[in-house]
KEKE-3310 file (N, C-alpha, C; in steps of 0.2 Angstrom, whole numbers, plus 5000, padded with zeros to 4 digits):
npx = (4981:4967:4956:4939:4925:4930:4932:4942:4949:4955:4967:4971:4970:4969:4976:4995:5004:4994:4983:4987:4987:4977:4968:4973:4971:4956:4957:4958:4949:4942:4929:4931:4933:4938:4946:4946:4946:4936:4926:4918:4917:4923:4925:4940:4950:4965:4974:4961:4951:4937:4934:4939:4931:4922:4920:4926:4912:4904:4908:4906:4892:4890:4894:4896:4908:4925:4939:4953:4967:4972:4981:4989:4989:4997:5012:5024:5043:5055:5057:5045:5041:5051:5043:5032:5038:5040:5028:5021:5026:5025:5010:5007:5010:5002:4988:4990:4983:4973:4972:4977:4985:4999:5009:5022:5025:5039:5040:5054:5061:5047:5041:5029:5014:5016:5030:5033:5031:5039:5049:5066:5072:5086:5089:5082:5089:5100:5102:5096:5105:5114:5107:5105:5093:5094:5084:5071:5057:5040:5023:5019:5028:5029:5020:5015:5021:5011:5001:5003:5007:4992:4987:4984:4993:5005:5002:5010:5016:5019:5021:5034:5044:5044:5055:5055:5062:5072:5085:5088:5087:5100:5111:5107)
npy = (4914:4924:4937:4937:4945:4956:4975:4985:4997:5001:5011:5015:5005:5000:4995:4986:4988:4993:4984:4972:4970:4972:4963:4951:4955:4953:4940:4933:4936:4950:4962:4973:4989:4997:5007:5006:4990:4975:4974:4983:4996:5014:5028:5038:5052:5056:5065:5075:5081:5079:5071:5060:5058:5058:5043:5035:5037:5030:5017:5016:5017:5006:4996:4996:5001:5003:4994:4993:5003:5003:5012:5016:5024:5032:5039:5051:5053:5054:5064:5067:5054:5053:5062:5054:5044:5050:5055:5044:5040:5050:5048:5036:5040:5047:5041:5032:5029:5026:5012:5012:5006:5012:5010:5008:5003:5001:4999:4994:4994:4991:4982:4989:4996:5007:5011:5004:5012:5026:5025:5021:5005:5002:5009:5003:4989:4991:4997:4982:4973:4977:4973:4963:4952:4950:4955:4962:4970:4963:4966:4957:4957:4962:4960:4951:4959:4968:4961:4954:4964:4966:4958:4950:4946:4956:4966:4973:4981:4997:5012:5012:5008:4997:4991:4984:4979:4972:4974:4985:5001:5000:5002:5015)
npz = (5035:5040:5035:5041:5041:5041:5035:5022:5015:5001:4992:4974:4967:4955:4947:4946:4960:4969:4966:4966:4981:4985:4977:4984:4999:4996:4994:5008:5012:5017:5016:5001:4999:4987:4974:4960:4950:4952:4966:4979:4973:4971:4966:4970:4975:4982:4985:4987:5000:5002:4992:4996:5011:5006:5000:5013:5018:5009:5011:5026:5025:5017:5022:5037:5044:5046:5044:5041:5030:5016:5009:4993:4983:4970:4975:4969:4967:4978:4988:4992:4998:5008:5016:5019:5028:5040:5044:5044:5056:5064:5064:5070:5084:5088:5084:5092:5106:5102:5098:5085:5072:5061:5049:5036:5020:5008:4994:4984:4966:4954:4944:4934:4924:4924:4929:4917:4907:4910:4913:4906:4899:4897:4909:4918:4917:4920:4936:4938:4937:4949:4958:4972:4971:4958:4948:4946:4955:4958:4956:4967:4974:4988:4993:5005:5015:5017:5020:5031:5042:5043:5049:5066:5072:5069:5080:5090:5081:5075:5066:5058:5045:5030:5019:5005:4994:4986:4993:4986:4992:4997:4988:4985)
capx = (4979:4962:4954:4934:4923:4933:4931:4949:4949:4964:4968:4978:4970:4967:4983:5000:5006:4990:4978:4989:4986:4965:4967:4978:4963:4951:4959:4960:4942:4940:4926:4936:4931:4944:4946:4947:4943:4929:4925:4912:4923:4924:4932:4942:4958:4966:4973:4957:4949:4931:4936:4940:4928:4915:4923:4924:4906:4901:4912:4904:4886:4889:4899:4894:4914:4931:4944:4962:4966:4978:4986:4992:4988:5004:5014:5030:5048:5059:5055:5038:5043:5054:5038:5027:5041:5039:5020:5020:5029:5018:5002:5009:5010:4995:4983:4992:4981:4966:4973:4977:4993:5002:5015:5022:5029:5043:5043:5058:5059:5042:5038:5022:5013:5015:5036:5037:5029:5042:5059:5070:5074:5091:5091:5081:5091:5107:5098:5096:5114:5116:5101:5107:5091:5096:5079:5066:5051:5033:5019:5016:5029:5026:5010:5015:5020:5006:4995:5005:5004:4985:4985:4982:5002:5008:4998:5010:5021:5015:5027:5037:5043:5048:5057:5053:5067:5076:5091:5091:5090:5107:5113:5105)
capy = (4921:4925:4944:4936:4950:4964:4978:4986:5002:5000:5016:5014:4996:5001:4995:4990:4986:4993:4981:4965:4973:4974:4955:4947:4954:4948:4932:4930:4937:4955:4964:4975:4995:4998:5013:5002:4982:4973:4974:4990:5004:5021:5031:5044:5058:5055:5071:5079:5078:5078:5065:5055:5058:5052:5036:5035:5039:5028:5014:5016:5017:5000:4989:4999:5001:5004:4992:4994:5007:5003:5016:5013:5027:5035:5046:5054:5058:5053:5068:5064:5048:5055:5066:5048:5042:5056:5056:5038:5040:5055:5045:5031:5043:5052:5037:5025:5029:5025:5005:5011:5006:5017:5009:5011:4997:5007:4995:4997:4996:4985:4979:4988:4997:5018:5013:5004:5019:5030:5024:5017:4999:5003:5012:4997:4986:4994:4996:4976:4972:4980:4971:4955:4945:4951:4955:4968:4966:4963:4969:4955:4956:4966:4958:4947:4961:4969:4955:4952:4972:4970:4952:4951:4946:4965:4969:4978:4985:5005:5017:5006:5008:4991:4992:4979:4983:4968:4979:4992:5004:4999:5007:5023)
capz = (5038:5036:5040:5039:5045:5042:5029:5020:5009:4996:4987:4969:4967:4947:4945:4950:4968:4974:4964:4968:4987:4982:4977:4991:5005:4994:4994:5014:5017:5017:5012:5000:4993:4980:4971:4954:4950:4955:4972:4979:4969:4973:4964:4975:4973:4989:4985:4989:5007:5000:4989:5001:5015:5003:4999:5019:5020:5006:5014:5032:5024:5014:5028:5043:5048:5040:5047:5038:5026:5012:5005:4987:4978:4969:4976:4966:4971:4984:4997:4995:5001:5016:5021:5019:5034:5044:5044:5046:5062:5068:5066:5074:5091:5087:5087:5096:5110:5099:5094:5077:5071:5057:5046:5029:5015:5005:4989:4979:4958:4953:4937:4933:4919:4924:4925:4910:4902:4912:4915:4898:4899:4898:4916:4925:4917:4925:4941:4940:4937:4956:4964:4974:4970:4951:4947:4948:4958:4954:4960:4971:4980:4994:4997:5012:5020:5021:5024:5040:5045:5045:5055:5072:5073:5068:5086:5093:5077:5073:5064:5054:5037:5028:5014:5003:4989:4983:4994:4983:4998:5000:4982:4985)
cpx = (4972:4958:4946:4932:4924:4934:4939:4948:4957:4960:4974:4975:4969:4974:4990:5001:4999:4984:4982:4988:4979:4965:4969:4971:4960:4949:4958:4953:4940:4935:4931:4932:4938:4942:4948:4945:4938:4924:4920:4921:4920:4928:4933:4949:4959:4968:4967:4952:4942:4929:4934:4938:4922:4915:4923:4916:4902:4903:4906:4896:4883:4889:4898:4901:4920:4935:4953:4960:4973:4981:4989:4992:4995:5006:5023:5037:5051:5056:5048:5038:5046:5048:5034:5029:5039:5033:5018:5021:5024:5013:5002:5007:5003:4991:4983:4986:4973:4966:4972:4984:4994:5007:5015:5026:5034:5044:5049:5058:5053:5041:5033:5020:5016:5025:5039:5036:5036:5049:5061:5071:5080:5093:5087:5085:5099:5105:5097:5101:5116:5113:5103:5103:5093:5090:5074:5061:5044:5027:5014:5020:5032:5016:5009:5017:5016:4999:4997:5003:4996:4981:4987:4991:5007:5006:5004:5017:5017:5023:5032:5038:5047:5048:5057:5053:5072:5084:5092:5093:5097:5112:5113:5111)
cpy = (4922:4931:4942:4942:4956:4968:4983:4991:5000:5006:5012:5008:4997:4997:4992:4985:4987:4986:4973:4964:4970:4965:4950:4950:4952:4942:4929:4934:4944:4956:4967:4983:4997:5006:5010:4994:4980:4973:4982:4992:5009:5025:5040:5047:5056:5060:5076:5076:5077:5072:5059:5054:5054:5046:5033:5032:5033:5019:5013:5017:5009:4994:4990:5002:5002:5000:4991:4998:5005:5008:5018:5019:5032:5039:5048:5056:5056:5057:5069:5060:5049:5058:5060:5044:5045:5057:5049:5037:5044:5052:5042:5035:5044:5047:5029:5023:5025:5017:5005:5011:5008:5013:5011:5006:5003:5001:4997:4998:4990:4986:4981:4994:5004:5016:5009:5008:5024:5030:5017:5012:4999:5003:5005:4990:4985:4991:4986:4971:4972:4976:4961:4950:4946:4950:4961:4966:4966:4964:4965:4953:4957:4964:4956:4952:4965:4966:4955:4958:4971:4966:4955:4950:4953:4969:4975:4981:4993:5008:5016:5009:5002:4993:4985:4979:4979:4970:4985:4997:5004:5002:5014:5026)
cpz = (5035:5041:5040:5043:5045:5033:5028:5015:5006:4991:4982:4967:4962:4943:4947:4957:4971:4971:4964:4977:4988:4980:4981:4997:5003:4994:5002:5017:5018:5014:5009:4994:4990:4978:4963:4955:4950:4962:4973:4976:4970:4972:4969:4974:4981:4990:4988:4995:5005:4996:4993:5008:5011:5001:5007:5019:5016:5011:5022:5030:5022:5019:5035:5049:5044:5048:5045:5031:5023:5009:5000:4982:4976:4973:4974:4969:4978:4991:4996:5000:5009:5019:5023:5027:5039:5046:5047:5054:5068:5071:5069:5083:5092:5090:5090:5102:5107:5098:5088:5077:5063:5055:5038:5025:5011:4999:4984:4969:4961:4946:4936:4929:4919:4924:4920:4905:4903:4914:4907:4903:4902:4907:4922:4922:4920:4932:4945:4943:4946:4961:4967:4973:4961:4946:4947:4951:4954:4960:4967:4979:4985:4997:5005:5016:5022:5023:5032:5043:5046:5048:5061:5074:5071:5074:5088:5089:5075:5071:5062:5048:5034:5022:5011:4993:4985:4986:4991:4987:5000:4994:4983:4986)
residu = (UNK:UNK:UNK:UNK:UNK:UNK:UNK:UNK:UNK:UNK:UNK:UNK:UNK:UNK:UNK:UNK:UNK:UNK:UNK:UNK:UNK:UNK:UNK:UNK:UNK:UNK:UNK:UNK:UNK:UNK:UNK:UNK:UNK:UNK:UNK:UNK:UNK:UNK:UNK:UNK:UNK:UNK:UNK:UNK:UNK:UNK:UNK:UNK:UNK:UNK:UNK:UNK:UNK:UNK:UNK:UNK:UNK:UNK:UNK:UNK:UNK:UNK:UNK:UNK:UNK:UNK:UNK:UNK:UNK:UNK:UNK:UNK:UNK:UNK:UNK:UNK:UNK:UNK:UNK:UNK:UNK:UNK:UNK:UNK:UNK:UNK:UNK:UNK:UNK:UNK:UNK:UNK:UNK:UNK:UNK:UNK:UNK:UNK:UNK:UNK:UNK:UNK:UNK:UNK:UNK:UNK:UNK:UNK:UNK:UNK:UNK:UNK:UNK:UNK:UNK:UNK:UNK:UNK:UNK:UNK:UNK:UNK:UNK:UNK:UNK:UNK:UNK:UNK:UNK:UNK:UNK:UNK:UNK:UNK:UNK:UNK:UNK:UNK:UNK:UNK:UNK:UNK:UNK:UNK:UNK:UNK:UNK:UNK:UNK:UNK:UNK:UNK:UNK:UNK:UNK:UNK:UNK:UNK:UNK:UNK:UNK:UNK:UNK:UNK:UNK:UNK:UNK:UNK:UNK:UNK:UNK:UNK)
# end
């Protein structure tokens, strides 16, 4: 798979699921603005719309264009998460008409620095006990599915959300 040509904003790439995200398009040809790493950087709140029109703006001043928009930047708490669904679906309709396709990766537990700091050992080691691959995941892997999402072979999937969870979702 290879994006040559095409330019990729990845939010959250400092780190993490988003920064294993920020190295896998790098790898298959993307220009790549990040909001952490090496790649043009940008630092931007996605919380804030000013934030993140200037990141835009620097982006389409650099590359002349934005062609996928990664998404990584944290977001906390399960019903956030259900509003991330519900939004993802929205967009979907909203700019279907436009030939932008809207999806959403749901990673389940990952191996990665912010929840080793924040969940005891103990709780994800429970947690693993349950998990059919009997494992935790790692920040790589949920890569291949948004590599596919942002190939020419996801053409005609919009408003999706993969779960990309070792089964967990099936705990809950």
């Amino acid at each position: 798979m290879r994006f040559d040509d095409k330019v990729a904003i990845v939010t959250g790439s400092g780190g993490g699921i988003g920064q294993a995200y920020a190295e896998a398009v790098d790898r298959v040809g993307e220009q790549i603005v990040a909001d952490g790493g090496t790649a043009l950087g940008v630092p931007v709140d996605v919380a804030d719309p000013v934030s993140a029109k200037a990141m835009a703006d620097v982006t389409l001043a650099e590359f002349g264009g934005i062609d996928y928009l990664v998404n990584k930047a944290a977001i906390f708490g399960g019903l956030a998460k259900v509003g991330i669904n519900g939004l993802t679906r929205q967009l979907s309709r909203e700019l279907g008409g436009q030939n932008i396709r809207i999806n959403a990766i749901a990673p389940g537990p990952i191996d990665t620095e912010a929840n080793r700091t924040t969940t005891p050992k103990e709780i994800v080691d429970n947690l693993v006990k349950g998990l059919p691959l009997s494992r935790i995941g790692t920040p790589e892997d949920p890569v291949g599915r948004c590599l596919f999402l942002l190939s020419d072979q996801a053409s005609w999937i919009t408003g999706q959300i993969f779960n990309v969870d070792g089964e967990q979702i099936v705990r809950s």
